[in-house]
C-alpha positions in Angstrom: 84.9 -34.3 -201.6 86.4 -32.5 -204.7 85.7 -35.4 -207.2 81.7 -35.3 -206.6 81.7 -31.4 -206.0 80.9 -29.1 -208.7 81.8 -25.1 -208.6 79.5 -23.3 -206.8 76.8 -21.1 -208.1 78.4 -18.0 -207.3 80.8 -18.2 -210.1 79.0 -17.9 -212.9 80.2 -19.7 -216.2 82.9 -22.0 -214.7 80.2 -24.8 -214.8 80.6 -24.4 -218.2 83.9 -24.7 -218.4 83.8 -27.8 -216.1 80.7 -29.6 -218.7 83.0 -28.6 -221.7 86.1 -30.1 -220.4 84.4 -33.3 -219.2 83.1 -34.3 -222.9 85.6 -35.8 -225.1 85.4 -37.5 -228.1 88.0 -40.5 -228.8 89.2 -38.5 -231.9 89.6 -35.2 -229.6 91.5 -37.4 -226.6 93.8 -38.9 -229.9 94.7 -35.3 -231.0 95.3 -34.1 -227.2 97.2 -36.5 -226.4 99.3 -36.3 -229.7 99.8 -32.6 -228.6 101.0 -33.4 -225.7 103.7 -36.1 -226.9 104.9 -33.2 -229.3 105.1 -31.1 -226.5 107.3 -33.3 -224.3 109.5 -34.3 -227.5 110.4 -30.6 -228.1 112.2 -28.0 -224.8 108.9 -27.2 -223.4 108.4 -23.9 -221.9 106.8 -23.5 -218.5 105.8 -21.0 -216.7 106.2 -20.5 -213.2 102.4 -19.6 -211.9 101.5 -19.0 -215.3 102.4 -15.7 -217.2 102.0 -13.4 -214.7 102.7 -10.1 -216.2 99.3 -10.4 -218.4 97.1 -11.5 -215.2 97.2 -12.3 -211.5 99.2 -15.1 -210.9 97.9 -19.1 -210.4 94.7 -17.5 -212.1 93.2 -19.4 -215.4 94.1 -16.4 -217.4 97.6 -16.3 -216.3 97.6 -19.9 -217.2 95.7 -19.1 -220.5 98.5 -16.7 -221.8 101.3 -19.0 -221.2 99.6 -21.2 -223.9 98.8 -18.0 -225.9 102.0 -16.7 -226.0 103.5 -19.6 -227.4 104.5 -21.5 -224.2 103.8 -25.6 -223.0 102.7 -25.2 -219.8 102.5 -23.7 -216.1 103.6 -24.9 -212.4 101.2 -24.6 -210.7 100.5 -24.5 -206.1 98.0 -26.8 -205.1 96.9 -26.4 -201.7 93.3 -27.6 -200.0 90.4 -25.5 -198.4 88.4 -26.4 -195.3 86.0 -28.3 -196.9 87.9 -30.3 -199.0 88.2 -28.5 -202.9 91.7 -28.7 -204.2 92.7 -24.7 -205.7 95.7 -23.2 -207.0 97.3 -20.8 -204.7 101.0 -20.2 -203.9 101.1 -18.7 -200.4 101.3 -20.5 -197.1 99.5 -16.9 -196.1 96.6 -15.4 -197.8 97.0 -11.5 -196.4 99.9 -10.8 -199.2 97.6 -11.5 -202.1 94.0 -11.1 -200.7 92.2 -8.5 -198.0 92.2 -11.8 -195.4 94.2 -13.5 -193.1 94.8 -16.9 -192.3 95.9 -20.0 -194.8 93.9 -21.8 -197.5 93.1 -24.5 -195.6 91.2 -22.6 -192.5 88.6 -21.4 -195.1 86.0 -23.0 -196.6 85.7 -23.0 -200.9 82.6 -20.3 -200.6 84.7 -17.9 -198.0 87.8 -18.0 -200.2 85.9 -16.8 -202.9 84.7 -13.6 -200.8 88.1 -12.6 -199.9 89.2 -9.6 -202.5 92.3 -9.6 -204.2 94.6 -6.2 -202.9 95.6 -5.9 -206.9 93.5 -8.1 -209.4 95.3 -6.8 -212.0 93.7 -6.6 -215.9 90.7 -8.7 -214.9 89.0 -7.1 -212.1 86.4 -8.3 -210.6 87.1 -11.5 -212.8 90.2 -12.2 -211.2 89.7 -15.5 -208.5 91.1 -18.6 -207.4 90.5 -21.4 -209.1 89.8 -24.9 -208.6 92.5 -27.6 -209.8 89.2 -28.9 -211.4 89.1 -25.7 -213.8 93.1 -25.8 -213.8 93.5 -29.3 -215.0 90.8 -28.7 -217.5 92.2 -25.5 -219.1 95.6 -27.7 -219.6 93.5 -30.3 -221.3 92.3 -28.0 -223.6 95.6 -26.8 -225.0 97.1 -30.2 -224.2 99.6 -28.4 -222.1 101.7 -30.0 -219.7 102.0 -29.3 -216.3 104.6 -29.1 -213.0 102.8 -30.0 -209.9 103.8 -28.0 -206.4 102.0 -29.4 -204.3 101.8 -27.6 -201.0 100.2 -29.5 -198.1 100.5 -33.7 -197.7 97.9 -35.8 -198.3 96.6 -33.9 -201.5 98.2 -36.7 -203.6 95.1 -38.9 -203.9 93.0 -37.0 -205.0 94.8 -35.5 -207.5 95.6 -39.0 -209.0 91.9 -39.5 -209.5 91.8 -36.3 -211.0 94.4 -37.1 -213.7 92.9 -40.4 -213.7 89.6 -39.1 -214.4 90.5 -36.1 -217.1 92.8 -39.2 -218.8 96.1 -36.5 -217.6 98.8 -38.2 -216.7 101.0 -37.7 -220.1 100.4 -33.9 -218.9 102.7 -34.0 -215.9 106.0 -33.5 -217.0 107.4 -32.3 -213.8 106.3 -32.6 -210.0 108.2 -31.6 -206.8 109.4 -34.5 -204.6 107.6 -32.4 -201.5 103.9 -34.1 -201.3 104.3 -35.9 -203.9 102.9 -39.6 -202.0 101.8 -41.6 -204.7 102.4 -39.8 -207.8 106.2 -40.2 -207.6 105.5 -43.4 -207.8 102.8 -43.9 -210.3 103.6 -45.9 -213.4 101.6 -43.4 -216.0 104.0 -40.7 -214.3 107.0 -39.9 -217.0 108.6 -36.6 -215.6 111.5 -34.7 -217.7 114.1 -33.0 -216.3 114.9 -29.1 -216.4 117.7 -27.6 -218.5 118.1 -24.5 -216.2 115.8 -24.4 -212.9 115.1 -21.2 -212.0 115.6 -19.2 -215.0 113.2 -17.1 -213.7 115.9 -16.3 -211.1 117.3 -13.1 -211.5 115.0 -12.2 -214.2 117.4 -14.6 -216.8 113.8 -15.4 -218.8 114.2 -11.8 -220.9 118.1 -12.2 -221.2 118.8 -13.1 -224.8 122.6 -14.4 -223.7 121.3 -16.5 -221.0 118.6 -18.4 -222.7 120.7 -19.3 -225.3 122.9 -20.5 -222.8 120.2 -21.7 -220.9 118.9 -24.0 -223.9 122.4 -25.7 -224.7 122.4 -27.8 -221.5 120.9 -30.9 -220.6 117.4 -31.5 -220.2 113.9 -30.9 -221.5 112.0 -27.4 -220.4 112.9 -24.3 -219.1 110.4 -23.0 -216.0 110.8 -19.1 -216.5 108.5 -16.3 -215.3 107.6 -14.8 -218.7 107.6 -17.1 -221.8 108.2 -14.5 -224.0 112.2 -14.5 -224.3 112.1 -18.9 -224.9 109.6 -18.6 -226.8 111.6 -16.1 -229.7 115.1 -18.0 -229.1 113.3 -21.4 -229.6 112.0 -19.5 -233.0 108.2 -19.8 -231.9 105.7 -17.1 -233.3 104.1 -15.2 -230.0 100.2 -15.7 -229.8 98.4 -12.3 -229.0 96.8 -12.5 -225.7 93.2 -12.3 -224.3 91.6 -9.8 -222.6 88.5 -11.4 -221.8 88.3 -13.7 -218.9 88.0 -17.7 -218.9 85.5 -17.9 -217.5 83.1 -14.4 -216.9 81.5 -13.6 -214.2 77.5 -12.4 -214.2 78.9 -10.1 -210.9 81.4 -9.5 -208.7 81.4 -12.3 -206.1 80.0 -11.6 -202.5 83.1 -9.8 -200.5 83.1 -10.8 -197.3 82.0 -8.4 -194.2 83.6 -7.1 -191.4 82.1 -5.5 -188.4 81.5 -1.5 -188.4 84.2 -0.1 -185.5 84.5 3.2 -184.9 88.0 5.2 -185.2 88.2 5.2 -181.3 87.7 1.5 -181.1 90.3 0.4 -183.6 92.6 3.2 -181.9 92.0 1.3 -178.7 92.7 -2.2 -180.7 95.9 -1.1 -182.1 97.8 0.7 -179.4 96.7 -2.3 -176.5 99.8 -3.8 -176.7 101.8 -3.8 -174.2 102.8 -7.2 -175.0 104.5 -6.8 -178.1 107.6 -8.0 -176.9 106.8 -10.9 -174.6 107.4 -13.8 -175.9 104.3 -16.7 -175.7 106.4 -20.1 -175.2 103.4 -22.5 -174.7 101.1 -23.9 -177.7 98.1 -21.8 -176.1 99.8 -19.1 -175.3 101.4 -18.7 -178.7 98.1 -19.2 -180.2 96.2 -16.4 -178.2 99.3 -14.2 -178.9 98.5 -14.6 -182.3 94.9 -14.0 -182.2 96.1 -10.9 -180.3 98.6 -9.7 -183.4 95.9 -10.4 -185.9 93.2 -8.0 -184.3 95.7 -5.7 -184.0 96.4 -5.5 -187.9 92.7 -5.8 -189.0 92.1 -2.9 -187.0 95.6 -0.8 -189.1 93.2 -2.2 -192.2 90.6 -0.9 -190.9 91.5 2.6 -190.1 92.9 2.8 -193.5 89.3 1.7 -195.1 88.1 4.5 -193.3 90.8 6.8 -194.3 91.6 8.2 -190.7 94.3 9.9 -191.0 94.9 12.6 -188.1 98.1 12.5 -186.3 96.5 10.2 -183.6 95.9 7.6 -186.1 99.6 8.1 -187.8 101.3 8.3 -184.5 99.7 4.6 -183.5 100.6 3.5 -186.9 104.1 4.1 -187.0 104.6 3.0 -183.1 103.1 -0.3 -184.2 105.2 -0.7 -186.9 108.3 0.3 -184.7 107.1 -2.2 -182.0 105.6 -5.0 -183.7 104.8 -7.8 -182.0 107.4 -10.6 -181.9 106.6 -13.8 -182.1 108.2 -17.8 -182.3 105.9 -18.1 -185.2 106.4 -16.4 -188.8 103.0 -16.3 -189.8 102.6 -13.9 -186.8 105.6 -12.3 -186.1 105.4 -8.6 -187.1 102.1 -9.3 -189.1 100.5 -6.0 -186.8 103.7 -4.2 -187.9 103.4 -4.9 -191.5 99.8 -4.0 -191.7 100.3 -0.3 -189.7 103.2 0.0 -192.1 101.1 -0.5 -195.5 97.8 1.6 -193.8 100.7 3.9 -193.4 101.9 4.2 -197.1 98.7 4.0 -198.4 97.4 6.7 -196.2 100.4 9.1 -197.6 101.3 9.7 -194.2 104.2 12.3 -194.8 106.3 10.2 -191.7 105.6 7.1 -193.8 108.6 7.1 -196.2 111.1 7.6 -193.3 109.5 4.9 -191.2 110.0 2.7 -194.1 113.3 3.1 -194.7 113.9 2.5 -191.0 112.2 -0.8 -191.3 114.4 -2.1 -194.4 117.3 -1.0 -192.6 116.4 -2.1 -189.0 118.7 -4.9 -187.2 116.8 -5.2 -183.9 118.4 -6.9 -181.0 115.3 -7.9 -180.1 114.6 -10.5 -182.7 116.9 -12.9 -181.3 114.5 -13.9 -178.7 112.1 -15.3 -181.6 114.8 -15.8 -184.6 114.8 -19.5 -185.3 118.5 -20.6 -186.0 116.7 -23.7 -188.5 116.2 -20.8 -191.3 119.8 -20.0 -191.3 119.3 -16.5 -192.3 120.4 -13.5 -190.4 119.1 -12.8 -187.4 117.5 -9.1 -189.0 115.3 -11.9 -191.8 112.7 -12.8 -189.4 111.1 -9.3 -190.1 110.6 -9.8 -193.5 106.9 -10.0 -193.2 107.2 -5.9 -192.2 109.4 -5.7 -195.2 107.5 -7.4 -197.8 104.7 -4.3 -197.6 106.7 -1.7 -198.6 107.1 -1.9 -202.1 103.8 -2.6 -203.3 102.5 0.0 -201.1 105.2 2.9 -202.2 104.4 2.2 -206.2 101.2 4.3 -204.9 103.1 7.0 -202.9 104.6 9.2 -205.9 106.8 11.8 -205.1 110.2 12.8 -204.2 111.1 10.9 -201.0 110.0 7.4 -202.4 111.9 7.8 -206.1 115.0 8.3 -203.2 114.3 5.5 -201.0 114.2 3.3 -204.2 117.2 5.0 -205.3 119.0 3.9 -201.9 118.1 0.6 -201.9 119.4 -0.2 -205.4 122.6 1.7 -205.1 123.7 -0.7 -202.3 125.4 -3.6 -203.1 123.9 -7.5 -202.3 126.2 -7.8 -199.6 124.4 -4.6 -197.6 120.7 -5.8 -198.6 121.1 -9.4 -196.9 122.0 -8.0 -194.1 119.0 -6.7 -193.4 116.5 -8.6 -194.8 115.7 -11.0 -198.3 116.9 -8.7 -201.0 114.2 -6.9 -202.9 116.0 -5.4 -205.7 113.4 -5.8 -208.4 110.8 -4.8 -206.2 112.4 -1.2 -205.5 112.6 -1.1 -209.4 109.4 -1.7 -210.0 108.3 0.7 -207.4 110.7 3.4 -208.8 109.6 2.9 -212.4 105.5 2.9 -211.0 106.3 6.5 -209.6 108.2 7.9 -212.4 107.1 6.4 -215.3 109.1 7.2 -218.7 112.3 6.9 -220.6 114.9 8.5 -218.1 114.5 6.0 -215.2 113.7 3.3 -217.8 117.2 3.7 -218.9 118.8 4.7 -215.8 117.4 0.5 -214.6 118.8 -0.9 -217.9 122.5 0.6 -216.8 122.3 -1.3 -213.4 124.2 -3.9 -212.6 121.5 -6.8 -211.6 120.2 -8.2 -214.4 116.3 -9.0 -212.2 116.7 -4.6 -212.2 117.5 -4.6 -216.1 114.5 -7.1 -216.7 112.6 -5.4 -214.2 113.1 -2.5 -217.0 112.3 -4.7 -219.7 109.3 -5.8 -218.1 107.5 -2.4 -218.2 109.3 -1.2 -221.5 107.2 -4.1 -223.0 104.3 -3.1 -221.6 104.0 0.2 -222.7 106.2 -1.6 -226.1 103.2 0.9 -228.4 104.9 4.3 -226.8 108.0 5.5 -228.7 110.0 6.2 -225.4 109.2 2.6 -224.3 110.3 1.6 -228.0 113.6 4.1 -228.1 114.9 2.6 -224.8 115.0 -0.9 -225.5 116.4 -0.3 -229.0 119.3 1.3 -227.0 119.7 -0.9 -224.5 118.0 -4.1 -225.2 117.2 -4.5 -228.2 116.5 -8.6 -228.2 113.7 -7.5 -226.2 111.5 -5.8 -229.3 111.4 -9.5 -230.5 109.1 -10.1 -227.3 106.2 -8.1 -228.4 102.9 -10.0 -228.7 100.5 -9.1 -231.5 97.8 -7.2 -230.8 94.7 -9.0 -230.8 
């Protein structure tokens, strides 16, 4: 189990990390925990995932930048893999972050680490899942504090003999009630309470008006997505930020394999199925339906990795995508769908911009056989899987047709979007801002009327905060937001 395992070998360094963090003096557990006390006395600042606009998200250098820009702390997802080593990871699904499918918790430690990331972001080939070992650990070091999701029961044992074993229980400051077991109940457990949950909501965490508002009610931390914006109202000096890795790697770790099909085969994988629309009511049969939906969008990965694009290859791509595969369960429903749709994009199939604005505007009769009324969404929701592709995917399909589809999307009001699907408001502004870069449509986001599509603008105004038209916008539109720009380092 976790609390006798050590990281494996193939990540080189974190062993390190682990034998640093495991020898404290009495004078160095003093000063941590006097840290930490000042922490929890002032409005701590906690980032949701860690700092996720400087690295990938739950990843030790997310978490590191939090600290280094001036923040107290991260929430972090704690979930458990096959064999038993408690990570960090926020989704129930692995395909929307890594090239797998499947949950944490049907692979083992070493096959988690094979599974690539689809964007690691700054870090590359650095950029992993980490242990709540390492996580814990890197908190100690900066006597941060923490707020525990934890995302499966049973976990709550072992991560009390964690914090029992690192001496970290001052570090919690905030846990969900979900999984909690035992630590809810602990005695070394003082939690605070939020002044504004979900400041990251609606981007809020760059808007000078609502922080300030944000910091005159009750409570003791704000959870935001970037630190940056509490950090300057509570008068705190921003760190620079890293751009070396926690913990380097010697190499790349092994990526896992996948059997060598030819384009005919995964043709023949894709367009068998004739069952997209029958609906598998038993346990077994909804399992082997399942099974059936995942082949069929490894193989849409598939022929993208080989870059087949001839019109046979688009024409079974956007029919599966128009008949994905219903199913009782969300973790399947659509999944074959959602993986033509983004083989599609990424492909820059010229039919692909059309068949994605079809699919964000699509209210299929047909989903009521599988919609489950518990969700309390519209009926058109359960297809969000397919929806949740087409963003990401578009930011890498420049031209004309996408800067219009993003165009449409944010010109229709909240009402429209829900209709249809979870709105994705940021999400088309970040695509539209990906594929034309620069002042114009920087300032053409700042105008609109969402404030997550201002701070969307924000966001990337920041990031290119050394360019003058980056610089030029926000002192038009924004200026508060020139007050957010780290050092270099």
């Amino acid at each position: 189990m976790l609390l006798t395992m050590t990281l494996t070998a193939s990540i080189a360094g974190a062993a390190q990390v682990q034998e640093e963090g495991a020898a404290e003096s009495s004078a160095q557990a003093k000063q941590r925990h006097a840290k930490v006390a000042e922490r929890r006395r002032a409005t701590a600042v906690i980032c949701h995932r860690g700092a996720h606009e400087f690295a990938h998200e739950n990843t030790l250098e997310a978490y590191r930048a939090t600290f280094e820009l001036g923040g107290d702390g991260n929430e972090i997802d704690i979930r458990q893999t096959k064999d038993g080593v408690l990570v960090c990871f926020h989704d129930d699904m692995l395909d929307r972050l890594l090239e797998a499918y499947g949950t944490v918790n049907e692979s083992t430690w070493d096959q988690l680490q094979s599974f690539p990331f689809r964007d690691p972001r700054p870090f590359g080939d650095h950029c992993r899942i980490p242990t709540l070992q390492e996580v814990f650990l890197l908190h100690r070091r900066y006597g941060g504090l923490l707020h525990l999701d934890i995302k499966e029961p049973g976990l709550d044992k072992a991560i009390a003999a964690l914090l029992d074993r690192f001496d970290m229980w001052d570090h919690v400051a905030f846990c969900n009630d979900d999984n909690a077991g035992i630590l809810r109940g602990h005695p070394k457990l003082k939690l605070l309470s939020y002044k504004a949950p979900g400041l990251f909501d609606g981007r809020l965490d760059v808007d000078a008006t609502a922080i300030a508002a944000a910091l005159k009610k009750p409570g003791n931390g704000l959870i935001v997505d970037d630190p940056r914006g509490a950090v300057a109202a509570l008068g705190r000096r921003l760190g620079p930020v890293s751009k070396e890795p926690v913990t380097p790697s010697g190499k790349a770790p092994p990526k896992a394999t996948r059997a060598v099909k030819s384009e005919s085969e995964l043709l023949a994988i894709l367009t068998d199925a004739a069952d997209w629309n029958q609906i598998a009511e038993s346990a077994e049969d909804q399992a082997k339906s399942g099974q059936r939906i995942r082949e069929r969008a490894l193989a849409a990965e598939l022929l993208l990795a080989r870059k087949a694009n001839s019109s046979e290859v688009r024409k079974a791509l956007a029919e599966r995508v128009r008949k994905r595969s219903l199913h009782k369960h969300w973790m399947y429903h659509g999944f074959d769908g959602a993986m033509a749709l983004r083989s599609l994009i990424l492909l820059r199939a010229p039919e692909a911009v059309d068949v994605a604005r079809e699919v964000l505007w699509r209210d299929d009769p047909e989903l009521r056989k599988v919609h489950n009324p518990e969700f309390k969404t519209p009926v058109s929701w359960t297809d969000f899987r397919v929806q949740m592709v087409i963003w990401p995917a578009l930011a890498k399909y420049p031209g004309a047709a996408t800067q219009k589809l993003c165009r449409d999307y944010l010109a229709q009001s909240d009402e429209k979007a829900r209709q249809f699907g979870p709105p994705q408001f940021e999400e088309a502004a970040k695509t539209l801002i990906a594929v034309r870069p620069g002042s114009s449509v920087a300032l053409e986001l700042l105008k609109h009327r969402r404030s997550d599509v201002r701070g969307r603008s924000i966001l990337h105004c920041l990031d290119h905060a050394g360019e003058k038209w980056a610089r030029d916008a926000l002192e038009q539109l924004a200026p508060h937001a020139l007050g957010y720009v780290p050092p270099a380092k």
